[in-house]
N, CA, C and O atoms as CSV, one atom per row, in Angstrom:
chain,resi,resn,atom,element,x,y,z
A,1,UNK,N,N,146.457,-27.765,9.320
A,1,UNK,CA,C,147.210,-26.679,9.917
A,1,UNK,C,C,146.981,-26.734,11.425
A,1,UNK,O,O,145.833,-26.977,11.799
A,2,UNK,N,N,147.724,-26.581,12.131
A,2,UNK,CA,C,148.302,-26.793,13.685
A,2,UNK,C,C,148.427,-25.322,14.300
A,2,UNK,O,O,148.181,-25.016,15.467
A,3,UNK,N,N,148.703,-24.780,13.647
A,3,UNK,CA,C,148.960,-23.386,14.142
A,3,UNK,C,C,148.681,-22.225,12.935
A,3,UNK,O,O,148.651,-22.409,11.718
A,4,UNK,N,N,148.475,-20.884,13.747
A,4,UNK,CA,C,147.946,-19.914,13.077
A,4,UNK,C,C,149.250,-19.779,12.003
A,4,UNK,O,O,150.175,-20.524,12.329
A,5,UNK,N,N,149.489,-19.026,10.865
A,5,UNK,CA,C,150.641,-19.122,10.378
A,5,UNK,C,C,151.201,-17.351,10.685
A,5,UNK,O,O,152.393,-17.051,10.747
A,6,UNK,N,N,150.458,-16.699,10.789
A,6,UNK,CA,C,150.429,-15.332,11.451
A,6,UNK,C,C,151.438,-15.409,12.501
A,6,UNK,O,O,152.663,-15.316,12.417
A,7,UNK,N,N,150.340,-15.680,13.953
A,7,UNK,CA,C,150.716,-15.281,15.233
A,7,UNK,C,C,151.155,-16.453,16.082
A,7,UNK,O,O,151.526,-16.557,17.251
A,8,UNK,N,N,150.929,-17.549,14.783
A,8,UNK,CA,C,151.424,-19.248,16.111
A,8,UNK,C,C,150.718,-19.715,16.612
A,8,UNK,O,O,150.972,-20.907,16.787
A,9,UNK,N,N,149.240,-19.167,17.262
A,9,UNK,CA,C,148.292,-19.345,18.002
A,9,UNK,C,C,147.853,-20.639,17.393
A,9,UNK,O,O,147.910,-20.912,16.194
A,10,UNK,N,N,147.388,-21.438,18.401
A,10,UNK,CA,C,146.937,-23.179,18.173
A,10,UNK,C,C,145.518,-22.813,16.832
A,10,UNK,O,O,144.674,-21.952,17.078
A,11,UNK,N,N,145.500,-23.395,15.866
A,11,UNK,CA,C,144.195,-23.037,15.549
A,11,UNK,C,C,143.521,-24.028,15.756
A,11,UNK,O,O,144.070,-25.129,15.798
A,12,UNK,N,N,141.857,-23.859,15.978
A,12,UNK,CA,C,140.867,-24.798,16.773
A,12,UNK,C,C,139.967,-24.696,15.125
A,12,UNK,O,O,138.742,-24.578,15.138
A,13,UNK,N,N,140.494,-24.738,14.214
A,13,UNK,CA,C,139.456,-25.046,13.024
A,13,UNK,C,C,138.159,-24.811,12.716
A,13,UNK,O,O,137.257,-25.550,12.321
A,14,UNK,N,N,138.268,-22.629,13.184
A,14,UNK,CA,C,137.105,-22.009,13.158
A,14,UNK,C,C,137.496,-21.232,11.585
A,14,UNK,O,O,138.284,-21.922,10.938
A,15,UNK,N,N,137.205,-20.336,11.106
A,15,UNK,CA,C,137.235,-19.857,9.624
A,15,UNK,C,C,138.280,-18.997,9.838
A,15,UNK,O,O,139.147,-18.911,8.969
A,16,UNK,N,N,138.370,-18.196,11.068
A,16,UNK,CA,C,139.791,-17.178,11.301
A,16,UNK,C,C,140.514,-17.734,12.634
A,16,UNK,O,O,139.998,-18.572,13.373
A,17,UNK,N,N,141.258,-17.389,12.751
A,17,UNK,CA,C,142.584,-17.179,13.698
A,17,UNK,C,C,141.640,-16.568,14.917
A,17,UNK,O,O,141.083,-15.472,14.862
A,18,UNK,N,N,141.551,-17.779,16.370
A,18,UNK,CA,C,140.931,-16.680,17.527
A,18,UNK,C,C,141.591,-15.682,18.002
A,18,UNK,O,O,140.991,-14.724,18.489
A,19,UNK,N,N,143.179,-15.746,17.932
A,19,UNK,CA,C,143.837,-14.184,18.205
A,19,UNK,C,C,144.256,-13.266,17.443
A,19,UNK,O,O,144.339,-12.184,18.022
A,20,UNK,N,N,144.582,-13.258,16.273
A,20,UNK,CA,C,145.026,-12.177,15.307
A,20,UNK,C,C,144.111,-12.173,14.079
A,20,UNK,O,O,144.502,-11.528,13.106
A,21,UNK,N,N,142.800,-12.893,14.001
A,21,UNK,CA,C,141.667,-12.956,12.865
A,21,UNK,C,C,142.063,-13.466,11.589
A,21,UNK,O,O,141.295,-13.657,10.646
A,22,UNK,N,N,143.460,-13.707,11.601
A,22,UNK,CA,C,143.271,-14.465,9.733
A,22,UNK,C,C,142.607,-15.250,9.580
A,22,UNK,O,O,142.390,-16.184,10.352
A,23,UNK,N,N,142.028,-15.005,8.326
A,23,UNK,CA,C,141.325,-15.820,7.679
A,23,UNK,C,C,142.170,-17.003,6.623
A,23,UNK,O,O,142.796,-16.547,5.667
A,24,UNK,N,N,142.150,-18.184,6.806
A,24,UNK,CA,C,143.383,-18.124,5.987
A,24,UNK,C,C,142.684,-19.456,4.882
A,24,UNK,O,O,143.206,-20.549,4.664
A,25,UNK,N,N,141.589,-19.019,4.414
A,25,UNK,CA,C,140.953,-19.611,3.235
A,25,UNK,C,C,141.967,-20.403,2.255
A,25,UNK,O,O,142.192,-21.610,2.162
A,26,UNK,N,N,142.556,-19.178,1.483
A,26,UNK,CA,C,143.384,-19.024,0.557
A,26,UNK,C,C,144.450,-20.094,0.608
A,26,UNK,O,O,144.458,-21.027,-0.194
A,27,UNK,N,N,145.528,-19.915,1.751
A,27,UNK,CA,C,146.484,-20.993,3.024
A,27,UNK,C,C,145.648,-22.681,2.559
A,27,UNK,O,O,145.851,-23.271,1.499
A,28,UNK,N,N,144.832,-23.098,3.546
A,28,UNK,CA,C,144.220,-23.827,3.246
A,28,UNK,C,C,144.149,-24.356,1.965
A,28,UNK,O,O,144.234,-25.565,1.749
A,29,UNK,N,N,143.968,-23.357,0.944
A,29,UNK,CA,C,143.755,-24.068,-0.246
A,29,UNK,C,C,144.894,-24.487,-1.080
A,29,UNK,O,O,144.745,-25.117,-2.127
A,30,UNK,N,N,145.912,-24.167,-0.652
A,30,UNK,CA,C,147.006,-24.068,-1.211
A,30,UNK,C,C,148.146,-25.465,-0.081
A,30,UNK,O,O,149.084,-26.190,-0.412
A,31,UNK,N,N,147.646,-25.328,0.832
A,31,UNK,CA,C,148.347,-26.575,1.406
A,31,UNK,C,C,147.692,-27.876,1.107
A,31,UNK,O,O,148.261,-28.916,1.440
A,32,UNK,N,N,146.159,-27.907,0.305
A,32,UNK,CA,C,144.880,-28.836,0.160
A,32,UNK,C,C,145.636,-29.354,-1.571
A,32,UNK,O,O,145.772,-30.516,-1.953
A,33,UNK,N,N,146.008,-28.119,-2.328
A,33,UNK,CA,C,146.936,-28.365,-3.580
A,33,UNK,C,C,148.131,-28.943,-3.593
A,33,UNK,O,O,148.524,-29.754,-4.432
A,34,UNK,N,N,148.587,-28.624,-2.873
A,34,UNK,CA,C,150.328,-29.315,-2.644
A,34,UNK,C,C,149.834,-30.957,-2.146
A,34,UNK,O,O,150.320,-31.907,-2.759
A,35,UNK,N,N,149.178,-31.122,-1.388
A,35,UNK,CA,C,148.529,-32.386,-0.621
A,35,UNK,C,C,148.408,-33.428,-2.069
A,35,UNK,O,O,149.091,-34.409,-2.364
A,36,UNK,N,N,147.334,-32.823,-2.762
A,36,UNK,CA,C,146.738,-33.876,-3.987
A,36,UNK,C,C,148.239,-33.949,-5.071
A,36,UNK,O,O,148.516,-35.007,-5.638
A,37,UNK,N,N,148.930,-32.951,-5.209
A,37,UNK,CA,C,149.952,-32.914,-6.369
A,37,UNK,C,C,151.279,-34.021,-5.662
A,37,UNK,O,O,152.006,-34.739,-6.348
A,38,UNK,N,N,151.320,-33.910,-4.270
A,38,UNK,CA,C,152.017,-34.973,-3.263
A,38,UNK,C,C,151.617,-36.741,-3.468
A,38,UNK,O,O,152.236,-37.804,-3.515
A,39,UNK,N,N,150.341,-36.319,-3.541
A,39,UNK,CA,C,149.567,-37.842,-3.999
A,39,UNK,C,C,150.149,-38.010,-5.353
A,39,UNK,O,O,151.108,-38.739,-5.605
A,40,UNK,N,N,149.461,-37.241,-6.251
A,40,UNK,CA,C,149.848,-37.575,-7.556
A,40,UNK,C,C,151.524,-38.423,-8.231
A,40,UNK,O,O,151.766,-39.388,-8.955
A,41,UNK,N,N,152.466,-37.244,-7.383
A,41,UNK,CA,C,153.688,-37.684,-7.648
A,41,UNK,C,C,154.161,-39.008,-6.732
A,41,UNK,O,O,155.186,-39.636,-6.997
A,42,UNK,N,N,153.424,-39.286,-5.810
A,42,UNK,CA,C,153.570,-40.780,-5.507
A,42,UNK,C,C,153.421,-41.458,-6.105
A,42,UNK,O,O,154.034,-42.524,-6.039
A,43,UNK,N,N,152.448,-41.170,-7.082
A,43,UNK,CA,C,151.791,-42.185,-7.720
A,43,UNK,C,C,152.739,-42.556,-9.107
A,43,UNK,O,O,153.112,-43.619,-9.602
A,44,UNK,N,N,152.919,-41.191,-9.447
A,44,UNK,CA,C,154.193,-41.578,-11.079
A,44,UNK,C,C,155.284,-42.334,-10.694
A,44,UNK,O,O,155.944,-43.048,-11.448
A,45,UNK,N,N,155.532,-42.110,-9.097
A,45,UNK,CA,C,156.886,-42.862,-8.772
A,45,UNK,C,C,156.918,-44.017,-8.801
A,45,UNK,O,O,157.881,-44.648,-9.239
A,46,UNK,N,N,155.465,-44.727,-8.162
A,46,UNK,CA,C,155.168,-45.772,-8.568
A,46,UNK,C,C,155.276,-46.446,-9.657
A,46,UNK,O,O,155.882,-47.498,-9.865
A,47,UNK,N,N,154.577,-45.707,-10.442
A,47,UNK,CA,C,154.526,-45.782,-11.807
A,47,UNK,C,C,155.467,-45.910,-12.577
A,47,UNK,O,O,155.232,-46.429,-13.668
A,48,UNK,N,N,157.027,-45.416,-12.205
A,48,UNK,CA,C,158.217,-45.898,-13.140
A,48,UNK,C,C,158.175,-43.893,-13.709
A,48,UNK,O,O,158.613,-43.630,-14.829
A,49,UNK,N,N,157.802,-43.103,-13.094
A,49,UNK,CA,C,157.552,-41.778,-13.784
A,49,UNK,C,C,157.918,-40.586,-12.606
A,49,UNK,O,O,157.302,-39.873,-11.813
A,50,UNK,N,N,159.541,-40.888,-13.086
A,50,UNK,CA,C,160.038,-39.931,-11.655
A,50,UNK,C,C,160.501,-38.957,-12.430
A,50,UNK,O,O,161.180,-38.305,-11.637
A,51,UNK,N,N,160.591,-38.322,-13.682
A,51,UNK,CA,C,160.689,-36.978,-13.965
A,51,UNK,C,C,159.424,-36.173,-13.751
A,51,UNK,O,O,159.374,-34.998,-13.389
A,52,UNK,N,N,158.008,-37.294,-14.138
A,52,UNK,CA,C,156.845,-36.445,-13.691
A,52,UNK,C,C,156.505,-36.151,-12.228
A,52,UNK,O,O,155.904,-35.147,-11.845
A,53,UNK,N,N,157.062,-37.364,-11.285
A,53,UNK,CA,C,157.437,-37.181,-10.111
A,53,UNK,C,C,157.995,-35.284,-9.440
A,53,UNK,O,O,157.625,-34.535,-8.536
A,54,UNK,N,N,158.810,-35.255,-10.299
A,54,UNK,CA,C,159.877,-34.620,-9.963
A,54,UNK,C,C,159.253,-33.033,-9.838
A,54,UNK,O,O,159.307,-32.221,-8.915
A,55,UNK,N,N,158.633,-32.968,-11.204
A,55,UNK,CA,C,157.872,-31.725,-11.495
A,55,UNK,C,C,156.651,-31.454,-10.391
A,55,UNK,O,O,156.621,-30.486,-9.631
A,56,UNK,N,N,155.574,-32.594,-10.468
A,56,UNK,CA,C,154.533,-32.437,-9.151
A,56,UNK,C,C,155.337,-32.147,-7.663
A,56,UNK,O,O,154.804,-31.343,-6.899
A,57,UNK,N,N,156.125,-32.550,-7.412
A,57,UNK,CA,C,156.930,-32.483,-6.463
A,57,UNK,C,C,157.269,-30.749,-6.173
A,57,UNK,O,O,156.850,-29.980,-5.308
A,58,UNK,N,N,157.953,-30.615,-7.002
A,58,UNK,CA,C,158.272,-28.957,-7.137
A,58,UNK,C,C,157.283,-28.136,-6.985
A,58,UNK,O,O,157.356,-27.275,-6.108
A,59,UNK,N,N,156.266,-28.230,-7.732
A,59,UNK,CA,C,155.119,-27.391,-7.520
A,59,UNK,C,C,154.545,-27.518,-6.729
A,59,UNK,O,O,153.682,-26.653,-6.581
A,60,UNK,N,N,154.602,-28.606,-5.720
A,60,UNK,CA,C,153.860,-28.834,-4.099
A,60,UNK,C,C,154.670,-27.957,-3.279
A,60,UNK,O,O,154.120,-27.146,-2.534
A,61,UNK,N,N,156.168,-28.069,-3.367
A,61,UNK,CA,C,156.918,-27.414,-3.174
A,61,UNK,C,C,156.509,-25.729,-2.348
A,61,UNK,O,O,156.406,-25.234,-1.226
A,62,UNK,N,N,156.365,-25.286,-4.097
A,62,UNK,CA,C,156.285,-23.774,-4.346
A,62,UNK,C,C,154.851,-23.594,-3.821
A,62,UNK,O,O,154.814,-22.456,-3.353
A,63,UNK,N,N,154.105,-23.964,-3.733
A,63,UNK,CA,C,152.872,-23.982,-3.004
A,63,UNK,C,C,152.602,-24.066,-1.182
A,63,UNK,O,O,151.747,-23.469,-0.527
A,64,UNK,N,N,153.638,-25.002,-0.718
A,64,UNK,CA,C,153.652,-25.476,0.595
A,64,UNK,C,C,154.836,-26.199,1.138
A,64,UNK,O,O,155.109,-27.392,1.009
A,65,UNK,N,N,155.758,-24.882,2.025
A,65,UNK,CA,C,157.085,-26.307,2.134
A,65,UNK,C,C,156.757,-26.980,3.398
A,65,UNK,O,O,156.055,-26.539,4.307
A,66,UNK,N,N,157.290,-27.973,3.336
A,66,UNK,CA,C,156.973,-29.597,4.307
A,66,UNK,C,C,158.159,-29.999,4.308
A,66,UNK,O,O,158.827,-29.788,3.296
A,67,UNK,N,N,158.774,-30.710,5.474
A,67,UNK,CA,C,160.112,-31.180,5.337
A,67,UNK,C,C,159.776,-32.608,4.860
A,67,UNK,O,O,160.815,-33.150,4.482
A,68,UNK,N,N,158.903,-33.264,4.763
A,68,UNK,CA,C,159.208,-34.300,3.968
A,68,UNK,C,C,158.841,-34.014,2.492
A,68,UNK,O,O,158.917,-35.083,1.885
A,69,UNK,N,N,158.518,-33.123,1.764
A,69,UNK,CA,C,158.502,-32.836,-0.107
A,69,UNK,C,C,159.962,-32.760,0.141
A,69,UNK,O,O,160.455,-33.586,-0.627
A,70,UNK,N,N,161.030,-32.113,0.917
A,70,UNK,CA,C,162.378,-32.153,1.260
A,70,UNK,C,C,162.876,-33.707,0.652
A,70,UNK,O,O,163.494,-33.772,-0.411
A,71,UNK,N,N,162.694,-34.360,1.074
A,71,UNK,CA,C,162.964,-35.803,1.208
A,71,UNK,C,C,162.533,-35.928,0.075
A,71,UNK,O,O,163.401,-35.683,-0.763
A,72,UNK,N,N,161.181,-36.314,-0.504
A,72,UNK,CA,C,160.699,-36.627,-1.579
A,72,UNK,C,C,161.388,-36.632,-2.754
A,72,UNK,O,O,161.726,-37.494,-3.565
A,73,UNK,N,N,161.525,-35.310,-2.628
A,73,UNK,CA,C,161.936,-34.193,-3.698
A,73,UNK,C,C,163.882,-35.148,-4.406
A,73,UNK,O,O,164.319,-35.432,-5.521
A,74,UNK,N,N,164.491,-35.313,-2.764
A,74,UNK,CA,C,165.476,-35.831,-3.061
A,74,UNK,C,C,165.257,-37.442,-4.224
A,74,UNK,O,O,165.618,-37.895,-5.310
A,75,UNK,N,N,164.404,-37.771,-3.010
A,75,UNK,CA,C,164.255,-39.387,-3.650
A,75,UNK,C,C,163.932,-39.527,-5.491
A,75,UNK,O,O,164.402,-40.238,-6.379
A,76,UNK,N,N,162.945,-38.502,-5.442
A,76,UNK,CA,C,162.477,-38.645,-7.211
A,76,UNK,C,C,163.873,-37.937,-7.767
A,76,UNK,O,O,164.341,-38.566,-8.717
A,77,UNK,N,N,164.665,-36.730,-7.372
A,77,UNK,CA,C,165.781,-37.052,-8.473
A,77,UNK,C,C,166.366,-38.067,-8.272
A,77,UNK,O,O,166.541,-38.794,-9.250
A,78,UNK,N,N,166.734,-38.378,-7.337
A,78,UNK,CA,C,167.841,-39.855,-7.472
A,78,UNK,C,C,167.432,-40.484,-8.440
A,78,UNK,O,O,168.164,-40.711,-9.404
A,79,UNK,N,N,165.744,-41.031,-8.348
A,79,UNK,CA,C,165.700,-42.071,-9.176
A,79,UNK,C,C,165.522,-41.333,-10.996
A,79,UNK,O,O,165.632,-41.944,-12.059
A,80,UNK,N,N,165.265,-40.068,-10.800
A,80,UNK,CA,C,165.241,-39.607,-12.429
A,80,UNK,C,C,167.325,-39.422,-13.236
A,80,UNK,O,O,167.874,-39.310,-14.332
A,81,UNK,N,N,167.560,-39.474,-12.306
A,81,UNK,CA,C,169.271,-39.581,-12.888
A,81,UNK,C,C,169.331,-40.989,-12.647
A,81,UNK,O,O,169.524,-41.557,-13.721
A,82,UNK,N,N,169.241,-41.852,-11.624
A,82,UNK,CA,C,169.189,-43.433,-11.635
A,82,UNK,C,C,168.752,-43.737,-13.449
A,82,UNK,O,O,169.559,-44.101,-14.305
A,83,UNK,N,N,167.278,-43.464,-13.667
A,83,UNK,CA,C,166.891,-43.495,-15.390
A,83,UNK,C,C,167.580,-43.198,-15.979
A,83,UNK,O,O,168.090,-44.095,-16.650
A,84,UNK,N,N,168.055,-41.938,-16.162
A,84,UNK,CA,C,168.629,-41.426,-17.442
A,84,UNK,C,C,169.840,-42.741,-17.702
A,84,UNK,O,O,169.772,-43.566,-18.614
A,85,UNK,N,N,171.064,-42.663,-16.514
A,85,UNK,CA,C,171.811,-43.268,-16.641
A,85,UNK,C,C,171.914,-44.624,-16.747
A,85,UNK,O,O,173.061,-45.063,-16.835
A,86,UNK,N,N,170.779,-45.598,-16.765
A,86,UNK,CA,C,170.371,-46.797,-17.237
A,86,UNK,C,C,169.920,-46.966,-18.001
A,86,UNK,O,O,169.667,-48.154,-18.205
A,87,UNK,N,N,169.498,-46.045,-18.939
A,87,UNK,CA,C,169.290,-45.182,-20.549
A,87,UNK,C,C,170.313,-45.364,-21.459
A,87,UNK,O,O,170.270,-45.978,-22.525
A,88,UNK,N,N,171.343,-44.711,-20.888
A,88,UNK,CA,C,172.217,-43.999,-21.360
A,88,UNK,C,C,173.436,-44.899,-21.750
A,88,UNK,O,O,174.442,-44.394,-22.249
């Protein structure tokens, strides 16, 4: 995190916010979740596993938006309708 998510203020990676005091523990932990579930769904994509892709993706999502899960997000459906329809 780059900035307070409060007040904007630069954060210097003390436990609160030096101008408006959040604490933002919680924040942190939740952008630290989206991070590993980001890994993960790289990894199914790799893997040939872009519906599971698709799902980790979402829930990084709903946890933390990032403009590249944006992107991501696109890429694993493409390739989960790419499947179906080479299935199908």
């Amino acid at each position: 995190m780059e900035r307070c998510p409060h007040c904007r203020a630069r954060w210097e990676g003390g436990d609160a916010c030096r101008r408006c005091g959040l604490e933002p523990g919680s924040l942190l932990a939740c952008e630290a979740a989206a991070g590993r579930l980001t890994r993960s769904a790289l990894a199914r994509l790799a893997d040939g596993d872009p519906a599971g892709a698709l799902a980790e993706l979402t829930q990084a999502q709903g946890l933390y938006r990032e403009p590249m899960l944006e992107h991501l997000l696109g890429w694993a459906r493409h390739e989960a309708v790419a499947g179906d329809l080479s299935e199908g």
